[in-house]
N, C-alpha and C positions, 0 to 999 in steps of 0.2 A: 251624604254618602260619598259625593266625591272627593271632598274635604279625607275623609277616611282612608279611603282606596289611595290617596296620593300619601297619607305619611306612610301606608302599609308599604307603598311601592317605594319611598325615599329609605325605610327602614331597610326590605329586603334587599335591596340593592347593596346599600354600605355591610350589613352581613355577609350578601354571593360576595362581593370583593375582598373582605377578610379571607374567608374560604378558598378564594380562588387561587392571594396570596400566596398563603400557609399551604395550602398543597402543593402546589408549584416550587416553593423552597424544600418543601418535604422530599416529595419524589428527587429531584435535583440532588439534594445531600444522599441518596442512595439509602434508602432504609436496611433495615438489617432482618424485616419480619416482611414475607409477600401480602398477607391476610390486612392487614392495616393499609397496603398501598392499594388492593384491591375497593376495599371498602371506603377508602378517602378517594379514588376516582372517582364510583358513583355518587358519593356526595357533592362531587363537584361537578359534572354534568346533571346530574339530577337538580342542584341549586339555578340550576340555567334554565329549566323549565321551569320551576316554582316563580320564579321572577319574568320570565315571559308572558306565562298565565298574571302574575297582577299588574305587570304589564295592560295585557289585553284587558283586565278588567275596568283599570282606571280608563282606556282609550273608549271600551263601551259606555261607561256612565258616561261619558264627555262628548261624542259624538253621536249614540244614540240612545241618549237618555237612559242608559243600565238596560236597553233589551232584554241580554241574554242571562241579565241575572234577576229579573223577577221572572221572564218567562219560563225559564231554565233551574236558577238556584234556590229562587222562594215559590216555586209552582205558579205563578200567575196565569198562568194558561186557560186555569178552570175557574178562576175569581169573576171573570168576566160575566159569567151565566147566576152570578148573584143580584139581588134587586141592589143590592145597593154597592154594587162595584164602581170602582171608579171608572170615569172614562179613559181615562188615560192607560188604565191597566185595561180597558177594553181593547184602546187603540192597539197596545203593546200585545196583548192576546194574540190579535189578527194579523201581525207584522211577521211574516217567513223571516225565520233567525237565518237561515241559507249559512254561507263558512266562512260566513265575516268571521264571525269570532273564533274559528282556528286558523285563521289565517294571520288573526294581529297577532296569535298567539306565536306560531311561529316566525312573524316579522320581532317580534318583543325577544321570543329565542334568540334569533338570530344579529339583533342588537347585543344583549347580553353576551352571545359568544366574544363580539369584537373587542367588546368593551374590557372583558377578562383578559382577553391575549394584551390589549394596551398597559393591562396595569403589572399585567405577571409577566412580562418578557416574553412576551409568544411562545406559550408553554407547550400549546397545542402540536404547533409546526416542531418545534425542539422534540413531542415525545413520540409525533406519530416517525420523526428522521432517524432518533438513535435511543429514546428517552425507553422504548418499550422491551429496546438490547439491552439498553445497561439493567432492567429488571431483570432480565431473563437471566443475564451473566449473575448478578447478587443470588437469585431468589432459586432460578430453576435448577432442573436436574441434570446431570454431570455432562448428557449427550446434547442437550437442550445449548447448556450453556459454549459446547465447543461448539455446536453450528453459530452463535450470536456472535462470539468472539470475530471473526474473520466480519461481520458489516459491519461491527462500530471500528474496529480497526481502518475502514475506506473513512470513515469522517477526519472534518479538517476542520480548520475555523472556529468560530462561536464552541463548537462544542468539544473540541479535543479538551480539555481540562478534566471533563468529566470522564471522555474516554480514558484519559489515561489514570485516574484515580480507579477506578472502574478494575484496569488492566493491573492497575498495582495491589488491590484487593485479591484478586484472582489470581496473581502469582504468588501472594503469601499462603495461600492454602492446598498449594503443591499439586501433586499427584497430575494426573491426564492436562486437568483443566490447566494447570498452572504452565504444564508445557505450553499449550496455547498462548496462556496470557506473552510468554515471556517472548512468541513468534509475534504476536501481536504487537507488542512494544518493539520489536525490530526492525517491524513495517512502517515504523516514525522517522525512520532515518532522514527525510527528508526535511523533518522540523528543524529551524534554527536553534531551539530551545531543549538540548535535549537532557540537560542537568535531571530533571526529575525522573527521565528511565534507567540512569544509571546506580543507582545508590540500589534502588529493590532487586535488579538483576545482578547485584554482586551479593547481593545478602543470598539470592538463591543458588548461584554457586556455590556459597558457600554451607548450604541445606543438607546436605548430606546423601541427596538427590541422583545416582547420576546421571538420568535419563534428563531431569532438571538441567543440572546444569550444564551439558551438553547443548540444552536448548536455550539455555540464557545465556554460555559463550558465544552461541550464532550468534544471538540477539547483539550483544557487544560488540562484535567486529562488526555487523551490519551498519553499527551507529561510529563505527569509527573508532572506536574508543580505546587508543592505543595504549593505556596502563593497563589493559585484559591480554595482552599480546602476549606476553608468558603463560600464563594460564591458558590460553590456547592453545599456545603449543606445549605446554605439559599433557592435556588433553588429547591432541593430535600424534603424540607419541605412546600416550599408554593405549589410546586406540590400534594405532600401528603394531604395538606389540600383541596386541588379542587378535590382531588379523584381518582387521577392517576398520579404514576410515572414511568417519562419516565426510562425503564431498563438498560439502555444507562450510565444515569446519578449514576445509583449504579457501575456499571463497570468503572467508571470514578474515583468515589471512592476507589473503591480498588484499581485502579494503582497509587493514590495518595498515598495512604497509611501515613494519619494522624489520630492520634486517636482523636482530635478532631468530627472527625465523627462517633463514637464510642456511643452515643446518639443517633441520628436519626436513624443510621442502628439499633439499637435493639430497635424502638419503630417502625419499620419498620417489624420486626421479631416476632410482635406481632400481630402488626393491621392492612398489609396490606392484599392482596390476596396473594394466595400460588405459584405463579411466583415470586412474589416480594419478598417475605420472602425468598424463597430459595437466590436468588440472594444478597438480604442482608445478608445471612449467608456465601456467598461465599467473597463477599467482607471483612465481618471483619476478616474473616480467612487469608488474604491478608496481614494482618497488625502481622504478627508472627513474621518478625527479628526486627518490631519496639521495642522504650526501653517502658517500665512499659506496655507492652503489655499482662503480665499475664492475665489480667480480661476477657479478649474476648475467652481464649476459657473458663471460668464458665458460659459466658454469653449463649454459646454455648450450652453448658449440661445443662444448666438450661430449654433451651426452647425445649430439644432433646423429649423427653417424653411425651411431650404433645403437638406435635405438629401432622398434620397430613401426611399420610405417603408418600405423594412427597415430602413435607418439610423434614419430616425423614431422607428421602434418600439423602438430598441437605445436610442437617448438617453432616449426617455421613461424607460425602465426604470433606465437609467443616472443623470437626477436623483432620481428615486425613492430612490435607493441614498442618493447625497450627502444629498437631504433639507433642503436650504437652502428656506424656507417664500417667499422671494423668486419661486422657481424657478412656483411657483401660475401666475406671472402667462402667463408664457412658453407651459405647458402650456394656459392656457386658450386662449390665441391659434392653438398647432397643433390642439387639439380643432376650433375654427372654422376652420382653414382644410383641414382635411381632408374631403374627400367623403361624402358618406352609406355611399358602397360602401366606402368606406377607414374609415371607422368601424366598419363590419361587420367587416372584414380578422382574420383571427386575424395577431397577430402571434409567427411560431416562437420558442420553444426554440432554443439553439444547446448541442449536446454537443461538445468539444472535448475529442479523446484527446489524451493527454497522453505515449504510447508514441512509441519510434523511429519500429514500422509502420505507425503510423496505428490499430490495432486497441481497441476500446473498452473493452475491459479494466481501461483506469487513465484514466478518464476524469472530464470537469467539467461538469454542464448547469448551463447559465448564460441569463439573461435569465428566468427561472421567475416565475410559470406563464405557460403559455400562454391569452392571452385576445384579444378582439376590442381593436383599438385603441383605440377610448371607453373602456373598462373599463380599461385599461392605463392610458391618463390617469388617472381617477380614482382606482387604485392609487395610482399614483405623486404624487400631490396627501393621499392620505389619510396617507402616510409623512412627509410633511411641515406635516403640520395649521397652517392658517393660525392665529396666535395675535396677532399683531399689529393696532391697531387699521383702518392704512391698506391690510394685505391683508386681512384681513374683509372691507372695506367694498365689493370686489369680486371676492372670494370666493363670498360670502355670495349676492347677487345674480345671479351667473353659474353658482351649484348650483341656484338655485330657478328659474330659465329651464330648464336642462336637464331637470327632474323636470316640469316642466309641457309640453314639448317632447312630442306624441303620435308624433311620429315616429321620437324616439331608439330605442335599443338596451333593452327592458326591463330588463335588469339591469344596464348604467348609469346610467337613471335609479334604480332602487333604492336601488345605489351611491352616487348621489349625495345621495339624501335620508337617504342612513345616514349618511355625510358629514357635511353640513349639519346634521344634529342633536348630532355630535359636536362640530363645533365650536362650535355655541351653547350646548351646555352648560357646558360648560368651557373659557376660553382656553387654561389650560394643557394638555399630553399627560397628565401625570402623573396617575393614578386614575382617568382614562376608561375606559371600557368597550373592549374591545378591536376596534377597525374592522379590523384584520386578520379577526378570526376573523366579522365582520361580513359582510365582500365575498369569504371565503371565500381567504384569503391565507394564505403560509406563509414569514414573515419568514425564516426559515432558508435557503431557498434561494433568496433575492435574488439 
């Protein structure tokens, strides 16, 4: 018998391993039917008990003489009260079976599980992390599949391949989902590899879509991908002309960063609402280490002055960004002609989700930190440290008026006397003492 019990167990073993294989590449290639992935799981957990149970059986013939399979499987229990039973089947009669034998069973399960994840690529960990998203995203229903969409998009590593084959199925079948998918694939921007999300989301621009392709230009500029820089702003103009654009698509702009869009954002900076203008002035400020990118900060200071004072506060922080030391002069001209109360004014933060729903989830805060406008001036003047001798020469002069000014902002005057000592020390930036961490700045989130 135990001769038996061991080829049963050599047998089912090399079968649960076939099985465990084959399903494991199965699910992984993404099926196209739910009912068949449903039905090949249980086969392959259900295969993990079959083989744990002969497991435990070969462990009972072998350690205690098959116990639990005459007293249990061939009835032995009541052979004992025959004349001529055996003894040994007496002995085994009167022996408490107690949970040995569910217990190797589960030790023999629980062998088996390990054994299957060694030979299938730890299927197990792969499908309880993203394996049972990317089902949902193939198989489930349209509401089902936009909530899965945003957790396989947080995966990285080992398993983005599939995510994004996953994300590239899901954007060829359009409609809701396929918005997702294409937000989805945008949230990769941080892959070095990103050849594989550009070719699906230019096919879906070109779907005929245009809630689509709206969502898969985001997705482009997100990922850098400055050949989508026209079609962006084709996009961003026929929006403009229906009378609203998406903010999304200015942010999409500036991580393009082509001056071809260097038109629309300043005809944007003029004529839209005061959301949009800001956002178009933070975007051309975007475009500073590009070449012949001089013009965008005059275009800047041309519309600083006459703009009104949320846009104010968005350009200030927008030449700050560019950092042309020219730009000094401009900023001291709106400091003077802003009000003592609009001095005081904090000027907001803007958070812009970056999601279908509007939901802040995957979002960008921009315009950072928030401070009073005077302070925000001299921010933005310290980013660009006067070095030259004809902006010093009223520079210099127009820092030591405001530090002697009893009615300023104290901590723009501070600001400004940490300034002004900066710059006297050194014309150049290089090896100064850091006036970010001076005025309490956090260059990072410019």
């Amino acid at each position: 018998m135990w001769a038996r019990l061991c080829s049963w167990m050599v047998s089912a073993n090399l079968a649960g391993f076939l099985v465990a294989i084959w399903v494991a590449r199965w699910v992984r290639a993404v099926p196209e039917t739910s009912g068949q992935e449903t039905a090949l799981l249980f086969a392959y957990y259900a295969s993990m008990v079959v083989i744990g149970a002969i497991d435990a059986l070969l462990a009972d013939e072998l350690v205690f003489g098959g116990a639990f399979r005459r007293t249990v499987l061939e009835g032995q229990s009541t052979r004992f009260l025959k004349r001529d039973a055996d003894v040994e089947d007496v002995a085994l009669g009167l022996r408490a079976t107690g949970m040995s034998f569910p217990v190797m069973v589960l030790l023999g399960t629980g062998v088996t599980y390990l054994l299957y994840n060694a030979v299938n690529d730890d299927f197990d960990t792969y499908y309880r992390r993203v394996g049972k998203d990317v089902g949902i995203v193939v198989h489930g229903d349209p509401q089902a599949q936009i909530a899965a969409i945003p957790r396989i998009a947080r995966h990285r590593g080992d398993d983005l391949p599939r995510v994004i084959v996953t994300l590239q199925d899901a954007l060829q079948r359009g409609g809701e989902v396929g918005r997702w998918a294409a937000w989805g694939m945008g949230t990769l921007a941080d892959q070095p590899r990103k050849r594989p999300l550009i070719a699906p989301l230019h096919a879906a621009v070109r779907a005929g879509d245009p809630a689509l392709r709206n969502e898969a230009l985001i997705a482009l500029g997100r990922l850098q991908h400055r050949a989508s820089a026209d079609a962006i702003v084709a996009e961003v103009k026929a929006q403009h002309a229906a009378g609203s654009v998406d903010p999304r698509l200015l942010f999409a702009l500036g991580s393009v960063q082509v001056l071809s869009s260097q038109a629309v954002l300043t005809e944007l900076l003029y004529q839209a609402d005061e959301a949009t203008q800001g956002l178009a002035g933070w975007a051309l400020a975007q475009h500073r280490d590009q070449r012949d990118a001089q013009d965008v900060a005059r275009i800047l200071e041309e519309r600083l002055l006459s703009a009104t004072f949320p846009v104010r506060c968005d350009l200030v922080h927008a030449l700050g960004i560019f950092a042309d030391e020219r730009s000094n002069l401009v900023l001291m001209r709106a400091y003077e002609a802003a009000s003592e109360e609009e001095r005081l004014r904090t000027c907001a933060r803007r958070s812009l989700s970056l999601r279908p729903d509007g939901d802040l989830g995957d979002r960008v805060d921009l315009f950072l930190p928030e401070d009073a406008f005077a302070m925000k001036v001299i921010a933005s003047m310290a980013q660009m440290r006067a070095t030259s001798p004809t902006i010093r020469a009223e520079v210099e002069p127009w820092l030591e008026t405001v530090t002697r000014t009893p009615t300023a902002d104290p901590a723009a005057r501070t600001a400004a006397q940490t300034l002004l000592e900066g710059i006297r020390e050194q014309r150049d930036d290089s090896g100064l003492p850091s006036v970010d961490q001076a005025l309490g700045l956090d260059r990072s989130t410019r």
